[in-house]
Structure formats: C-alpha cells, structure tokens
C-alpha positions, 0 to 999 in steps of 0.5 A: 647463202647465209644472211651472216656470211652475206653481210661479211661479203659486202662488207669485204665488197665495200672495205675493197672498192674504198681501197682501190677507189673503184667499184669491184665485183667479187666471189668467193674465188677472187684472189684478193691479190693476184686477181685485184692487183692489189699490192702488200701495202694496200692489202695491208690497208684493206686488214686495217680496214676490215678490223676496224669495220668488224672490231677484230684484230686478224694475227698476221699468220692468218693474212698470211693463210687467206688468199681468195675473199672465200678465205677472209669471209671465214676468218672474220666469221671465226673471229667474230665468233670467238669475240 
C-alpha cells in the first residue's frame, strides 16, 4: 500500500471515529453508510471534516459517487492532486 494512499486512510479512520464518537475499524470495502450507520447529516459532517483536514473542497456530485471509504481514499488523492 501506498505510504500516500495510506495517510488519506487514516486520516478518513481519524475524521470517522470524531464523528461517531468511537474508535472503528475500516477497509476499502466499508460502506461508509450502510456499514457504520452513519446518517446524511453526519455523512455530511464526516466531508465537512475531510475538507478541512485535506484542504479540499469534494463537489457534491462526488458525495454522491463514493460510497465505500475505497471510494473517498480516491477522490481526495485525485483532488489533492489537482490542487
């Protein structure tokens, strides 16, 4: 695994556990909904989150395309790499 890709991983570790006020455990194939119960306002507080760690901004189209943490892992590495 990529040293990068590794970092955005714990990062998106970190960013979920503040949000549900618990330590979880994570793969590339967790549902980032489904899987964590996490609701719409709380996904939405976990982006929020993420942008601000990354200094991104994720358009709300992408939300709408990442559903396993697989997903976000990609689209903050494309997005940190167009910055």
């Amino acid at each position: 695994m990529e040293a990068t890709t590794r970092s955005v991983r714990d990062g998106i570790a970190a960013a979920l556990s503040q949000t549900v006020g618990r330590r979880v455990e994570i793969s590339d194939d967790t549902n980032i909904a489904r899987d964590l119960g996490l609701d719409s306002l709380a996904i939405m507080n976990f982006i929020m989150a993420l942008e601000d760690e990354y200094d991104i901004s994720i358009p709300l189209d992408r939300v709408a395309q990442v559903e396993t943490v697989g997903d976000l892992v990609t689209a903050i590495e494309e997005l940190r790499s167009k910055g």
